[in-house]
C-alpha positions as CSV (number, residue, x, y, z in Angstrom):
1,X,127.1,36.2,104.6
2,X,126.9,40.0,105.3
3,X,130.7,40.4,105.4
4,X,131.1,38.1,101.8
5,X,128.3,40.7,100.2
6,X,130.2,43.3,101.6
7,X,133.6,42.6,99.8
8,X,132.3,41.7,96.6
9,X,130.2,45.0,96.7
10,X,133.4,47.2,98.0
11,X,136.5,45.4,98.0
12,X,139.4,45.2,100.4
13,X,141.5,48.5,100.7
14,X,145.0,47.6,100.6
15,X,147.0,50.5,101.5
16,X,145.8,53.7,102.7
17,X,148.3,56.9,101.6
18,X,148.6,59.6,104.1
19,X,150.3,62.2,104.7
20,X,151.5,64.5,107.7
21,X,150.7,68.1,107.8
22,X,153.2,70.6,107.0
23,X,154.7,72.8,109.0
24,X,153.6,75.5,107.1
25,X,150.5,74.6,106.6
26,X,148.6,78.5,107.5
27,X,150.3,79.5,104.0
28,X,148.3,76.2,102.3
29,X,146.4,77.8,99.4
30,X,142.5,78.9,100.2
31,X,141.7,80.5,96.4
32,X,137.6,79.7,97.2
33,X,137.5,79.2,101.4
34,X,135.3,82.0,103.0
35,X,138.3,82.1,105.4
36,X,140.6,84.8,103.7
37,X,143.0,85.4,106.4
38,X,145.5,82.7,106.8
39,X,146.1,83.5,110.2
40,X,143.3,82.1,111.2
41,X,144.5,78.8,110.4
42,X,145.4,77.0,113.3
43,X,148.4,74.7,112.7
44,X,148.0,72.3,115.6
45,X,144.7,71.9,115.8
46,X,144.6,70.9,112.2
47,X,147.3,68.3,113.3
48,X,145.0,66.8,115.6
49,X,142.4,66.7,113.6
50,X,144.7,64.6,110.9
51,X,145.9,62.3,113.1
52,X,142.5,61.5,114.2
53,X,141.8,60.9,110.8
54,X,143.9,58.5,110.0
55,X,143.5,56.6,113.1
56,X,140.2,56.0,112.1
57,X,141.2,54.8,108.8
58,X,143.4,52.5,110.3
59,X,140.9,50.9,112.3
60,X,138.5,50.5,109.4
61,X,138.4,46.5,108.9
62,X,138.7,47.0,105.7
63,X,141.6,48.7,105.2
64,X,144.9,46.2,105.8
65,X,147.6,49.1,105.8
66,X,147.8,52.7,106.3
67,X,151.0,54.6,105.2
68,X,151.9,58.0,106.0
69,X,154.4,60.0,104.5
70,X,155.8,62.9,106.6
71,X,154.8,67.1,105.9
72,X,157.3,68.8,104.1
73,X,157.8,72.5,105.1
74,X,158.3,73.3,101.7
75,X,154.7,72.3,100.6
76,X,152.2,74.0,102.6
77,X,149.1,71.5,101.3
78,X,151.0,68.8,100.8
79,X,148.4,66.8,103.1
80,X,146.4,66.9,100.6
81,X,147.5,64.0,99.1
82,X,144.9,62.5,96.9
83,X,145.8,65.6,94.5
84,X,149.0,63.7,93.8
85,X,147.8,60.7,92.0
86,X,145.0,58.5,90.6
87,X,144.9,54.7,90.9
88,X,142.6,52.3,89.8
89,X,142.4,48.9,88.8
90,X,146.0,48.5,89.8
91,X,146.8,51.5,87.2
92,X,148.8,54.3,88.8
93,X,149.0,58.3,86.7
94,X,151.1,60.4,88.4
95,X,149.5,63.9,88.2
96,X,150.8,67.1,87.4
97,X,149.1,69.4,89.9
98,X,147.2,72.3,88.3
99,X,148.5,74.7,91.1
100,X,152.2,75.7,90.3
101,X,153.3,76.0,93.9
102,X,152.4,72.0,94.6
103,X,154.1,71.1,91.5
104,X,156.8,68.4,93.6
105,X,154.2,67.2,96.3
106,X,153.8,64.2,94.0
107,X,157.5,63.1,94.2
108,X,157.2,60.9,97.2
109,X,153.8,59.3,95.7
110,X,155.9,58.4,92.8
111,X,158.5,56.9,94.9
112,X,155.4,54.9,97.1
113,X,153.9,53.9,93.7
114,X,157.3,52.6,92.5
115,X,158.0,50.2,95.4
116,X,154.4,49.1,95.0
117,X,154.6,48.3,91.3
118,X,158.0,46.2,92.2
119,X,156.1,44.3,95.3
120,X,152.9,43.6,92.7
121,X,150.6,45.8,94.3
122,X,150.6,48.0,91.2
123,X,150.5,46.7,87.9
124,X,151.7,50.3,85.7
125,X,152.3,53.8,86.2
126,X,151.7,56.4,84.0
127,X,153.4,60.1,84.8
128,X,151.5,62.5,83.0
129,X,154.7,64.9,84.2
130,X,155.8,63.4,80.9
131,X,152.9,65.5,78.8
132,X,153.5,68.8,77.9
133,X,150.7,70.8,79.3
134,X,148.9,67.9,81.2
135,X,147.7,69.2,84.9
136,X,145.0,67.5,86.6
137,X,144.3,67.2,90.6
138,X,143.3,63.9,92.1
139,X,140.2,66.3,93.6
140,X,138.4,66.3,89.8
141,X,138.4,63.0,89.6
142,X,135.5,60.9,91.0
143,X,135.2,57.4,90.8
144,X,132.5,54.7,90.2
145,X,132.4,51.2,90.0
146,X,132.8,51.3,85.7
147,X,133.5,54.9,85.2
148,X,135.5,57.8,86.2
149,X,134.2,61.6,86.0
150,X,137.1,64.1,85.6
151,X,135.6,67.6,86.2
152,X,137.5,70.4,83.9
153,X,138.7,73.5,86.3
154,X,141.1,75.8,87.1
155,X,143.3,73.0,88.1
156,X,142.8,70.3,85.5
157,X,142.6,70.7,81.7
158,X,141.6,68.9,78.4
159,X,145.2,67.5,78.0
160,X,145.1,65.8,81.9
161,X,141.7,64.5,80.8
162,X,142.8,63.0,78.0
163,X,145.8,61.1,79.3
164,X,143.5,60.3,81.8
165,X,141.2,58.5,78.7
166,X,144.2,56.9,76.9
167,X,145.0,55.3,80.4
168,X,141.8,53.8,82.2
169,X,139.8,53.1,78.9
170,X,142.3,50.5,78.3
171,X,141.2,48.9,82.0
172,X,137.3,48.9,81.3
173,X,137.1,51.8,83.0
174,X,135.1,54.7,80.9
175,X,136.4,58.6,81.5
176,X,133.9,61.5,81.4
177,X,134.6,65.2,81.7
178,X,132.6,67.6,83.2
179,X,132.4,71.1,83.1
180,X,130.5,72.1,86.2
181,X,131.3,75.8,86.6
182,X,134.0,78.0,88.4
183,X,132.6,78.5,92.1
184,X,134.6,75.9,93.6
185,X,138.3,74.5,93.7
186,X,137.6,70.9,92.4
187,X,134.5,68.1,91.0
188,X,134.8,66.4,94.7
189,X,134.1,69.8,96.4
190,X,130.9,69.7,95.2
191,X,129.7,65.9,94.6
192,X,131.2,62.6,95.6
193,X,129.9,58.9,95.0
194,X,128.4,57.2,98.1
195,X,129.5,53.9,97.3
196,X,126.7,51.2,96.7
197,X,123.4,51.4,98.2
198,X,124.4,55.0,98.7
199,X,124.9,56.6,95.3
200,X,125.9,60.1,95.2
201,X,125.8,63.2,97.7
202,X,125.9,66.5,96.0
203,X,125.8,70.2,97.4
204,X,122.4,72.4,96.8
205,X,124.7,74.8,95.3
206,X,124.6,76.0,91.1
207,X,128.4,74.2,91.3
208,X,126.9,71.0,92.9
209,X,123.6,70.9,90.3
210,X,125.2,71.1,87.7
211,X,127.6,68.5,88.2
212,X,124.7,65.9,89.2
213,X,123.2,66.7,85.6
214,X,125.6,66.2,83.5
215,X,126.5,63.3,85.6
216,X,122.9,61.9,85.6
217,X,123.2,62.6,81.8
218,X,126.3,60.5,81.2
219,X,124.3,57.4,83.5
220,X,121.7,57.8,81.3
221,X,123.2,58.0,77.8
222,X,125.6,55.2,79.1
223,X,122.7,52.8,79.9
224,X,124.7,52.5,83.6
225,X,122.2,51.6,86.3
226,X,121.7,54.8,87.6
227,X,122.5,55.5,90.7
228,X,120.6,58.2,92.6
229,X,121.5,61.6,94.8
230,X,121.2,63.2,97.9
231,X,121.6,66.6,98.0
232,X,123.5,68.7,101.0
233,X,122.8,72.3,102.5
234,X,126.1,73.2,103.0
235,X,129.1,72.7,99.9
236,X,131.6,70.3,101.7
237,X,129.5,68.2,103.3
238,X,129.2,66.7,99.6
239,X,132.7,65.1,99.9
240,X,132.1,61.8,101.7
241,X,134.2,59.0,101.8
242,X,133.3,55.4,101.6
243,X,135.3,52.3,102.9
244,X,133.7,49.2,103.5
245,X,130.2,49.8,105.1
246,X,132.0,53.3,106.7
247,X,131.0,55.8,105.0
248,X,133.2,59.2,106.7
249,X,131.4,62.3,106.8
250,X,131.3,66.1,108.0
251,X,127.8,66.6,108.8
252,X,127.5,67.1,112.4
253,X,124.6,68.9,112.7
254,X,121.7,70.2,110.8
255,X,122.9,73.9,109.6
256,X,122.1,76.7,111.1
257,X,123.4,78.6,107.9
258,X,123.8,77.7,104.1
259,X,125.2,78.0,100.5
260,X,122.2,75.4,99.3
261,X,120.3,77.5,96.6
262,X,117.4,75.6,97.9
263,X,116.0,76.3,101.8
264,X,113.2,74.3,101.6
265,X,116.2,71.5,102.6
266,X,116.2,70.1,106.3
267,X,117.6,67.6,108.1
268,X,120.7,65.3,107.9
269,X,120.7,63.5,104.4
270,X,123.9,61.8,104.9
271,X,122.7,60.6,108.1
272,X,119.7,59.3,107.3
273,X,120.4,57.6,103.6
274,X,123.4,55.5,105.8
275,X,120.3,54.7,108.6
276,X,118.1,53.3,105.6
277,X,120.8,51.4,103.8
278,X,122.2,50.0,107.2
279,X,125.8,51.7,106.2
280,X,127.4,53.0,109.4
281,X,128.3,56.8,109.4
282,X,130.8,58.2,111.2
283,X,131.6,62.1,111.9
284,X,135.0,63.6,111.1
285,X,135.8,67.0,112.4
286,X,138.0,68.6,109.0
287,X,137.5,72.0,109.9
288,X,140.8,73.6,109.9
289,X,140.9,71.7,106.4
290,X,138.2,73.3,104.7
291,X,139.7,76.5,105.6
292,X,142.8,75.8,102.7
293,X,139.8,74.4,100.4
294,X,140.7,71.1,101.7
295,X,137.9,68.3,102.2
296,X,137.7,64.3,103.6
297,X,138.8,62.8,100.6
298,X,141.8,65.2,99.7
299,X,143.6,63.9,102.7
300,X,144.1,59.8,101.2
301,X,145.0,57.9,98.6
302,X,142.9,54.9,98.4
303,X,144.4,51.3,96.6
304,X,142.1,48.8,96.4
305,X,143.4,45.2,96.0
């Protein structure tokens, strides 16, 4: 019975896109990482850390099939793959990425979402390549079960939002931007959504606030049933990712230092929400990721069935 209520609350996941990191990853972009010096990037640790990443996704029972696709020296962040695209509801947009330099990453996402679409596991794509002046990143846009936020930064504009609207409104799905301020890379740096029983996770930071309210404002005016929010000391610990009754998470450890604008904050929030709503939580080391700007969710491409 807890398996059936499982999969009509969070479906099945029916292919997993990965991808390998490049070679050349220590030139990967880090425009808002503390870590200004590239060469303290470590290459092949941040290998290992990937791979153990997607190992884990591939032994997530809910998740039937995980495919990679390899690093491309030419690309430096192309492992951030979730950038590349945003699916839902069978509906595939193929983004153009807000960053000039990862303008091609999405080439081989095309070609994935094209042998989908012929096998059925897609029903349309969309290439927003197509739209003069379009750029949005898959990392501003954050997903619900009946609505999709699309925060407005330096790497996706008005026009990307709007294709973005003309697309998923047709599929029941209701778009939102949000403007939440210029201290971080993307929406999903700063806040992420939980799943249910969850609801959101959001950093104690001015970026991180001001993305709940608006948010919560949008729930409200929108009559949704609102969902609520946990907030976290330190900025990328926001960014969770939920699959199943997994939820993946970066919280080790209670901080010893912080960005949260609040220190009255203790504890492990991620931790214990998952303990009270019986949702197993599971520690990923992304380390060498945050230091390109890089987070859990920037490193899939999740298709639900």
């Amino acid at each position: 019975l807890l398996l059936i209520l499982l999969i009509l609350f969070h479906p099945i996941v029916s292919v997993c896109l990965t991808r390998h990191v490049s070679p050349a990853y220590a030139d990967a972009l880090n425009d808002f990482s503390k870590v200004g010096n590239h060469e303290e990037i470590n290459v092949e640790k941040t290998q290992s850390q990937h791979q153990q990443y997607i190992e884990q996704l591939e032994q997530n029972d809910f998740v039937e099939k995980v495919v990679t696709l390899e690093g491309n020296e030419q690309y430096p962040d192309c492992m951030f793959i979730e950038d590349t695209a945003v699916i839902a509801r069978g509906v595939c947009v193929i983004l153009r990425l807000g960053a000039p330099s990862r303008q091609g990453e999405e080439i081989e996402v095309m070609s994935i979402a094209s042998q989908l679409l012929q096998q059925g596991g897609l029903k349309r794509i969309v290439d927003m390549r197509e739209i003069e002046g379009a750029t949005c990143e898959g990392g501003d846009v954050l997903i619900t079960k009946t609505h999709m936020f699309v925060g407005l930064s330096s790497r996706t504009n008005q026009k990307g939002l709007e294709v973005l609207k003309k697309t998923f409104e047709d599929t029941g799905i209701k778009v939102h931007g949000v403007s939440f301020g210029d201290g971080c890379l993307h929406l999903k740096s700063v806040i992420t959504w939980g799943g249910p029983y969850l609801g959101f996770f959001a950093s104690n930071t001015t970026e991180g606030r001001a993305a709940w309210n608006i948010i919560n404002e949008i729930q409200a005016r929108e009559c949704i049933e609102s969902d609520t929010v946990s907030f976290t000391r330190e900025w990328y610990h926001a960014n969770v990712l939920r699959i199943g009754n997994t939820l993946y998470h970066t919280e080790e450890e209670d901080d010893v230092e912080s960005d949260s604008i609040d220190d009255t904050l203790h504890g492990n929030p991620i931790k214990e929400k998952c303990k009270t709503c019986n949702v197993q939580a599971i520690f990923i080391d992304n380390s060498e990721a945050k230091k390109a700007d890089g987070a859990l969710t920037c490193c899939s491409i999740i298709i639900y069935q």
